[in-house]
Each structure stands twice: as structure tokens, then as C-alpha cells.
C-alpha positions as CSV (number, residue, x, y, z in Angstrom):
1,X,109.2,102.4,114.5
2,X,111.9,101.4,112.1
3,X,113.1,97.5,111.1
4,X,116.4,97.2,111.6
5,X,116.6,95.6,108.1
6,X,115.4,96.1,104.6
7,X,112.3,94.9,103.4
8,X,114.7,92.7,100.5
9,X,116.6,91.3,103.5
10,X,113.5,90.3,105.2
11,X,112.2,88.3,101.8
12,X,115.6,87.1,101.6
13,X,115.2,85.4,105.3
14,X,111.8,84.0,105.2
15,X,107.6,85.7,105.0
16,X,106.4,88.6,105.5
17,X,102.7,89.2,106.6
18,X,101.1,92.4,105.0
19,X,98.2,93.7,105.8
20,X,94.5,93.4,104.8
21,X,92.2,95.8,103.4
22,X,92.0,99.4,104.1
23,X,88.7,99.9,102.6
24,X,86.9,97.4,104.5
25,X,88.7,98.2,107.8
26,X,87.6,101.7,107.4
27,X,84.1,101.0,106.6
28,X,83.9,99.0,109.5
29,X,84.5,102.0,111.7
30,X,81.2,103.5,110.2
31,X,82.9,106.1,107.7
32,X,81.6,106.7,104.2
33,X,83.5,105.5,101.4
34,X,81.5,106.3,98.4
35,X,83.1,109.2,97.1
36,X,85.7,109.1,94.2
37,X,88.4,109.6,95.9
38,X,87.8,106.3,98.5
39,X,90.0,105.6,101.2
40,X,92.0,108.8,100.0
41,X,89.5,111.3,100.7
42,X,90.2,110.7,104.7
43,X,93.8,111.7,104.4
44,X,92.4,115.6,104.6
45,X,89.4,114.8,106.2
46,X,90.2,112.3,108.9
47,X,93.9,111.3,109.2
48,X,93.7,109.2,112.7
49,X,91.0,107.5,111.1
50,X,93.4,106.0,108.5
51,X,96.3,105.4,111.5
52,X,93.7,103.5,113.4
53,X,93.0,101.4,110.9
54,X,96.9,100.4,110.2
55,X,97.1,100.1,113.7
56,X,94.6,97.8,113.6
57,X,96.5,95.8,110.7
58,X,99.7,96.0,113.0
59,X,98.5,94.7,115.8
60,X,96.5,91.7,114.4
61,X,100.3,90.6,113.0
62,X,100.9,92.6,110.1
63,X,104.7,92.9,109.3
64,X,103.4,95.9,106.5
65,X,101.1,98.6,106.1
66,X,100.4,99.8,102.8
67,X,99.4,103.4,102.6
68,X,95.9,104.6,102.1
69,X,97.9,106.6,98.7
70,X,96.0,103.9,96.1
71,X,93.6,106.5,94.8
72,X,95.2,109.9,95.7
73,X,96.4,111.5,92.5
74,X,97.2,114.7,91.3
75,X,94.8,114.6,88.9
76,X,92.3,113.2,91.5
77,X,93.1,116.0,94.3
78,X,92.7,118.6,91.2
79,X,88.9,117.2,90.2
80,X,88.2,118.0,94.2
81,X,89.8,122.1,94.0
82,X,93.0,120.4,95.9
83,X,95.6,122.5,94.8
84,X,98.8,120.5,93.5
85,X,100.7,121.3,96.6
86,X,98.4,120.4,99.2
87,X,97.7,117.1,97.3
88,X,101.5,116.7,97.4
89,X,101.2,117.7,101.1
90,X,98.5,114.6,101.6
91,X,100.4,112.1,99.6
92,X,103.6,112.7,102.2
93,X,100.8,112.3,105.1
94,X,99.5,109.0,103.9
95,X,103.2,107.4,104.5
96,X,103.3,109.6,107.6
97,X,100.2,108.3,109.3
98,X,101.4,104.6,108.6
99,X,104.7,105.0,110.3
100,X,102.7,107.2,113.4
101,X,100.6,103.9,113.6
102,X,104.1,102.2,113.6
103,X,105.1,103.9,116.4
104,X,101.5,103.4,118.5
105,X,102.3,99.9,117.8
106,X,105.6,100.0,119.7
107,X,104.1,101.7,122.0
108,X,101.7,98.7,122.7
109,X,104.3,96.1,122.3
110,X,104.7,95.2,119.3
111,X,108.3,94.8,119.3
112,X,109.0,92.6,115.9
113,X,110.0,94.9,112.4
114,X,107.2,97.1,110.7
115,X,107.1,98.2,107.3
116,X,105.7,100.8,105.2
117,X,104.7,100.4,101.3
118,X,103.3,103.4,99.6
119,X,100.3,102.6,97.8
120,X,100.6,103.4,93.7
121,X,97.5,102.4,92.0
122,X,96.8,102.4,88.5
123,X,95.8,104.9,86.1
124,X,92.0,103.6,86.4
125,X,91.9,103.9,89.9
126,X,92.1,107.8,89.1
127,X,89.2,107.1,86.7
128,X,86.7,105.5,89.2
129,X,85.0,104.2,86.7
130,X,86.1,100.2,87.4
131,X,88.9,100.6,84.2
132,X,91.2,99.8,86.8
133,X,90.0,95.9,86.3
134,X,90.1,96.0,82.5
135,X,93.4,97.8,81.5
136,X,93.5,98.9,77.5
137,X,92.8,103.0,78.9
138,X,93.8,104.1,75.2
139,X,96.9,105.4,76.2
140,X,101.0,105.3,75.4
141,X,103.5,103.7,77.9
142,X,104.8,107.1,78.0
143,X,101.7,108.7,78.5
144,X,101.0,106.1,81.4
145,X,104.7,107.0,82.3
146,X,104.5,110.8,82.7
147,X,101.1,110.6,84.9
148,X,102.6,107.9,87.7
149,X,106.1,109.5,87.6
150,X,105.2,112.7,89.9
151,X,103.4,111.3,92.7
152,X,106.2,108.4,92.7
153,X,108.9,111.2,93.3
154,X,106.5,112.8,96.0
155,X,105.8,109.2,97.8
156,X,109.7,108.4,97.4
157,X,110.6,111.1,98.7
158,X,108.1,111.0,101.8
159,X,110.8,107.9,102.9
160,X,108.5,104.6,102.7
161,X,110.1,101.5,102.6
162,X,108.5,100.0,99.5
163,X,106.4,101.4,96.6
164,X,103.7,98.8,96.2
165,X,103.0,99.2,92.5
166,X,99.1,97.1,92.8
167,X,96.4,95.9,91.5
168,X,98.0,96.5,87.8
169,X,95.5,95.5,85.1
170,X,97.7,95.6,81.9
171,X,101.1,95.0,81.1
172,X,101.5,98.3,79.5
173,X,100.6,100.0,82.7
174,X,103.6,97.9,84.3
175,X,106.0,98.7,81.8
176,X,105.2,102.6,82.8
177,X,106.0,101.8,86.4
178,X,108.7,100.1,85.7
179,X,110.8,102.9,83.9
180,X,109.2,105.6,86.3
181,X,110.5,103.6,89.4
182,X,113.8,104.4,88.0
183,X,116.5,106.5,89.4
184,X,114.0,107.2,92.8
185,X,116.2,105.1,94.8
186,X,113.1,103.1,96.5
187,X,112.7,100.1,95.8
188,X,109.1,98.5,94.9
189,X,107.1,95.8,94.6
190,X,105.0,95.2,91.1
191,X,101.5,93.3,91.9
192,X,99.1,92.8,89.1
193,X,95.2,92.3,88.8
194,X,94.6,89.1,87.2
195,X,91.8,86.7,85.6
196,X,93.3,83.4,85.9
197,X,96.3,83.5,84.0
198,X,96.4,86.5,82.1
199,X,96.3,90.1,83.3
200,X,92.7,91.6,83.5
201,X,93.8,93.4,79.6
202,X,94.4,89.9,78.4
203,X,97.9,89.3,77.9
204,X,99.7,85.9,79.4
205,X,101.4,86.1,83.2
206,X,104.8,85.4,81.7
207,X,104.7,87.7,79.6
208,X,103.9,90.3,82.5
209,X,106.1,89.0,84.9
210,X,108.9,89.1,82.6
211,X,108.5,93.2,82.4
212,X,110.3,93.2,85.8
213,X,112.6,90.2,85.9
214,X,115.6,92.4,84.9
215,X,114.5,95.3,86.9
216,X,116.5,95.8,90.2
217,X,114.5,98.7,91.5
218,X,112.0,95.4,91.7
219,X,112.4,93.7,94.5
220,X,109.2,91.3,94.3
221,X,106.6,90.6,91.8
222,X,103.4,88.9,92.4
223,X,99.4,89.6,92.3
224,X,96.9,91.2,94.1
225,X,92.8,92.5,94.5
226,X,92.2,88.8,92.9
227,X,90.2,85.7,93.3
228,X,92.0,83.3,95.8
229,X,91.4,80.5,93.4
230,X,93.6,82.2,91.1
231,X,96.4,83.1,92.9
232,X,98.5,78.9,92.8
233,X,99.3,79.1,89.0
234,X,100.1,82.7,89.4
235,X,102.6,82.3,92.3
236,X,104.2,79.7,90.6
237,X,104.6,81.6,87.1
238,X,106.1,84.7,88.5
239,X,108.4,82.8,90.8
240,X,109.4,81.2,87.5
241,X,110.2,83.6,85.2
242,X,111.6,86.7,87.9
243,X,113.5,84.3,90.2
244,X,112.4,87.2,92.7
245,X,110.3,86.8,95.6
246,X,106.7,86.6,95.2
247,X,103.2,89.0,96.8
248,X,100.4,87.8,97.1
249,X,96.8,89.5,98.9
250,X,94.6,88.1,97.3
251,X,90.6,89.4,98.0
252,X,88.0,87.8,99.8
253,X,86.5,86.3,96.6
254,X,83.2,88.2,96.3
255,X,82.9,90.1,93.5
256,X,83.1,93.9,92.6
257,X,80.1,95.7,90.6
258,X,81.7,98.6,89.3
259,X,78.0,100.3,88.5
260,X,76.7,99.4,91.8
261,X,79.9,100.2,93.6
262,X,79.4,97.0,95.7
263,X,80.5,93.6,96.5
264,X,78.2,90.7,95.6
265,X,78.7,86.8,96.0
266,X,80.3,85.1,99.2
267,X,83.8,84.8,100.5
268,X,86.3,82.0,99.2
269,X,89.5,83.3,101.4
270,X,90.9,80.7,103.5
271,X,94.0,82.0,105.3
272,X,95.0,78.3,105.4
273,X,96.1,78.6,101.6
274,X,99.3,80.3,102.3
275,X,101.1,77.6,103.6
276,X,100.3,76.8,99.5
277,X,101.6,79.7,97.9
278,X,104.8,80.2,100.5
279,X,106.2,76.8,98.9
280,X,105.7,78.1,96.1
281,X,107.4,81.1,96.3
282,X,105.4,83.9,98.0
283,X,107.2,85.7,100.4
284,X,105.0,88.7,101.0
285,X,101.3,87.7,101.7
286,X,98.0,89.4,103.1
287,X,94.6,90.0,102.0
288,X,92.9,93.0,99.7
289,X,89.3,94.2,99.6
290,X,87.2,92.5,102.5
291,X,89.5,90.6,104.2
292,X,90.5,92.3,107.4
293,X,92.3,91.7,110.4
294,X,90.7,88.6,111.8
295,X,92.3,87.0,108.5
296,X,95.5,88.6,109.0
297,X,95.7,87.3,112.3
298,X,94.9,83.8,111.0
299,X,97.6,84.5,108.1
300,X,100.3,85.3,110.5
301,X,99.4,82.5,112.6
302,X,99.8,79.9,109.9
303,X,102.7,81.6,108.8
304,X,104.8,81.4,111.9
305,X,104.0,77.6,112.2
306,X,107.4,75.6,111.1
């Protein structure tokens, strides 16, 4: 199923509801997440797995599925024995198994537009080793530059809608997306990992935010994988200095223990803060890590209210 507009047109007419967290949704279906690769490692082992769970997304009101791409690298794949074609070959299936869930959706009536953003996590995601939520890896902006840029051509070119840069923890790292987006004709998204209001690394949200406000490829700019509590000052601030639309999905508000690899403390999500962050600015907004598609149903629901 394909929207008979762009994504930018959409933003440009009013919200978008995206979709919750893959993670969770899988887990929920009784399959084992604890490997390195997460989510990703299902894209060779159990594709439909992956579709049910967009499907799942779609039909509790999701306008977007993001792809389950956040943790499949080449360097990733390679630490497996996955050659760097095949783990070229699973990258194109994870934006082909969220537009077959696309089409089971039409199939059950879901007649409204669907969307598709390929999932680009950072560099630390690769790591598994929670650097994804501090930043500062000890590398260049060209270094960080020259390990996105492949799998960006290979998701571009598998025909998503959107590249949902997320859950970015240092401006450096966006500055490496930024200039890699370039030239692949796709446009993206650019959604940062915060800690109130600085990136997880430290610097100031303007100063992040800024990276992209002259970037066209960019066509929102926003926060993600974060504590709801921070998400008002951040909406406001990258509406601010982009003028571009604003994502938000924020998580539940537990906490991740990298060393544990588990959540701890209780939820603070409360879909009713959107209403919040739309006047704001936000234009694309769903839920991260363990909010799942009650909450997305909840989301859309407040959403469509006038």
C-alpha cells in the first residue's frame, strides 16, 4: 500500500501517528531479544514475525512503520559470519516486510495513507554496549560518516519513504548523517536521544537542532527513545531554530540498564500529552521502547480529536 502523497505533504497538512516500539511488540509475541543484533536478528530468522508486529502498529492507527533496520549493520551482520551481501539482502527485507504489512493492512481495511521509515541507528547501537545513550565513541565526523553512508545507499535504494535518522546521542553523529543523507534522493527525518536539554554527549538542543536547519534532505527534526518529561522544552526548541516540522516518540519512562539489558522503574507515558507537543510543533508522534499499540491507539485517538 502506497499514500498517495509524500510524507513532507502529509506534515505540511496536519499529524502524523507513527508507530510504537518494535522491541516490545516483539517480545510480547514470546520471541527472544537478547542477542546483539535485537530486533534485527529476526529479519533472517523470522521475517513474518517482524510484519506481524507492524501490522500490529498499523492497525492500532499507525500512519508509519519504522523498519526493524535500527541495529542491522554491516559490521553487525559481519560479527554474525553474514556475508556483506546477504546483510545487504536483509536490510532491503526489513523495508520490504513493512510495506508487505502495508498491504495486509489494506487488505483488512485500513484504507487511510501508510508510510515506511527505514530505521538508521547510531553508531553505538552496532556496539551494544549502551554507547548508543552516551555519544563521545572516539571517532571523526568522517569516520562516523563513512560507516552510516553504505547501509543508507542500501536502505535508499530498497524505496522507503523516510530514513528515520534516531535515537542520535551526539551532535557529531548528526552532523555524519547529515552529509551522508546527501545526494540519496530520500528524504529523512533526524531524531536525537536527549537528557533534558542537551543531547545524551552533552551539547545544548540548539546547537543540535541547528545541524539540520539548512538541510533539505531533512524534512523533520525532533527527539526520540526519551523520557516523556523531557520531550515539551525539546519540541519547542527544535521547532524554533529548524522552522521544520517536529518527531517526537518518546519512551515509556522506565529506565534502560545497559549491564542488565533491562528496563527498571515504572511508566510515565500518557498519550494525552500530545495534544501538548502538536501545538507546539510536533507533527510526527508515537512511542519508543515499551509503549505499544494500546498507546498508539490512544495517540491516534487524541490526535484526530479537533
Amino acid at each position: 500500500m502506497t499514500s498517495n502523497s509524500s510524507l513532507a505533504e502529509a506534515l505540511a497538512a496536519g499529524t502524523v501517528v507513527l508507530d510504537g516500539g518494535m522491541s516490545n511488540q516483539l517480545e510480547s509475541a514470546g520471541h527472544d531479544l537478547s542477542d546483539e543484533l535485537w530486533s534485527a536478528r529476526l529479519l533472517a530468522e523470522r521475517p513474518e514475525a517482524i510484519t506481524e508486529a507492524h501490522l500490529a502498529y498499523f492497525e492500532a492507527g499507525a500512519d508509519v512503520a519504522i523498519t526493524s533496520s535500527y541495529q542491522a549493520t554491516f559490521e553487525g551482520f559481519a560479527k554474525r559470519g553474514i556475508s556483506h551481501e546477504r546483510a545487504a539482502e536483509l536490510l532491503t527485507t526489513s523495508v520490504e516486510l513493512a510495506r508487505e504489512a502495508a498491504s495486509q493492512a489494506e487488505a483488512k481495511g485500513v484504507t487511510r495513507p501508510l508510510w515506511v521509515a527505514a530505521s538508521v541507528g547510531p553508531y553505538g547501537a552496532m556496539l551494544a554496549d549502551g554507547s548508543e545513550y552516551r555519544g563521545r565513541y572516539g571517532l571523526s565526523v568522517d569516520e562516523l560518516e563513512r560507516f552510516h553512508r553504505p547501509r543508507l545507499e542500501v536502505l535508499a535504494a530498497a524505496g522507503p519513504d523516510v530514513l528515520a535518522l534516531e535515537t542520535v546521542p551526539d551532535a557529531d553523529e548528526a552532523e555524519a548523517l547529515v552529509r551522508a543523507v546527501r545526494g540519496l534522493r530520500t528524504p529523512a527525518w533526524l531524531s536525537y536521544s536527549i537528557d533534558g536539554r542537551h543531547t545524551r554527549a552533552g551539547q545544548p538542543l540548539e546547537e543540535a537542532f541547528a545541524l539540520a536547519a539548512d538541510a533539505d534532505e531533512v524534512i523533520a527534526v525532533g527527539v526520540n527513545c526519551c523520557a516523556p518529561e523531557d520531550v515539551d522544552a525539546a519540541v519547542e526548541i527544535a521547532a524554533r531554530v529548524t522552522g521544520k516540522p517536529v518527531v517526537v516518540y518518546p519512551n515509556s519512562g522506565e529506565a534502560w540498564d545497559a549491564e542488565a539489558r533491562a528496563w527498571n522503574g515504572r511508566s510515565s507515558f500518557a498519550p494525552g500529552q500530545v495534544r501538548a507537543w502538536r501545538e507546539s510543533g510536533a507533527r510526527l508522534i508515537g512511542g519508543c521502547c515499551r509503549v505499544g499499540p494500546r498507546a498508539i491507539t490512544s495517540i491516534a485517538g487524541t490526535l484526530a480529536q479537533a
